[in-house]
N, C-alpha and C positions, 0 to 999 in steps of 0.2 A: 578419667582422673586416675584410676589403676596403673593405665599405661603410663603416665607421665612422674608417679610416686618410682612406679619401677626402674625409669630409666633415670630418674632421679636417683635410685640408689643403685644401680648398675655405676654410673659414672662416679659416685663416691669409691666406689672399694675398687674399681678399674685405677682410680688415681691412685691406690694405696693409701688411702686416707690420711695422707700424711700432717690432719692437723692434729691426731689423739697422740703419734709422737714425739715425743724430747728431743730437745734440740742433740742428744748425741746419734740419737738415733737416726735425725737427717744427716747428720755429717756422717756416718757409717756409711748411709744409704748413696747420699752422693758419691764418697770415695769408690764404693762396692760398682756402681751404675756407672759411674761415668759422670754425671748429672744431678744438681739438685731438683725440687720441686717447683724454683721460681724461674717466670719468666724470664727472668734477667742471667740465666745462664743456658741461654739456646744457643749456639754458634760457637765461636772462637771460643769461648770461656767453661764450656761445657766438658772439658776434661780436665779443668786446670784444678790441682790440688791445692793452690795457693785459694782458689775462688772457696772451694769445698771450708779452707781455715777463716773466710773472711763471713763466709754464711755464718758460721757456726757463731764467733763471737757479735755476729749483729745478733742471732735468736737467741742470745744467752744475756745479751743488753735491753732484747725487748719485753717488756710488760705485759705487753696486750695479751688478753686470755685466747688461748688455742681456737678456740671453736669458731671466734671472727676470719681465719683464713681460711674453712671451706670452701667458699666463693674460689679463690686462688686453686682449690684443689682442683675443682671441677673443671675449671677455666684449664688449668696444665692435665688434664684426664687424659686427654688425644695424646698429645705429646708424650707422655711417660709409656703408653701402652705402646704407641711407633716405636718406641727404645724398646720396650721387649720383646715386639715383633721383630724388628732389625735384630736383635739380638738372637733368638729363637733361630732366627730364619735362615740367618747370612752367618752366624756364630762368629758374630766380633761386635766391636761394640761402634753403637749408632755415631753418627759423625753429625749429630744436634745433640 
């Protein structure tokens, strides 16, 4: 049970725990990365600064309390850590 708490919170703050953030602070995050938190911007649209303005006024239209998109965080955990591995690694920025 230890082990599974831990990698439970291993993969929260690996994500950036980007549900305790304000929505300006994912639109920084995304411009800054490359990338937002959501699935919906792996590939082609993963650099785009028009997507980064389209996130930003959906989370500023949405109501739902922060904490229901952990699930989401954990779910994009892999994904955001490969981006700062590519990044780290190859020192340019990920092409997802």
């Amino acid at each position: 049970m230890k082990n599974l708490m831990m990698v439970a919170s291993l993969l929260l703050v690996s994500s950036g725990c980007a549900s305790i953030h304000s929505p300006y602070d994912l639109h920084t995050w995304c411009l800054r990365m490359g990338g937002s938190s959501r699935l919906t911007s792996i590939g082609e649209k993963a650099h785009d600064p028009a997507n980064c303005e389209k996130e930003l006024d959906e989370d500023l239209a949405d109501n739902t309390p922060r904490i229901l998109y952990v699930p989401r965080d954990v779910v994009m955990s892999p994904v955001i850590l490969a981006r700062g591995v590519w990044a780290l690694l190859g020192k340019t920025q990920a092409p997802f």
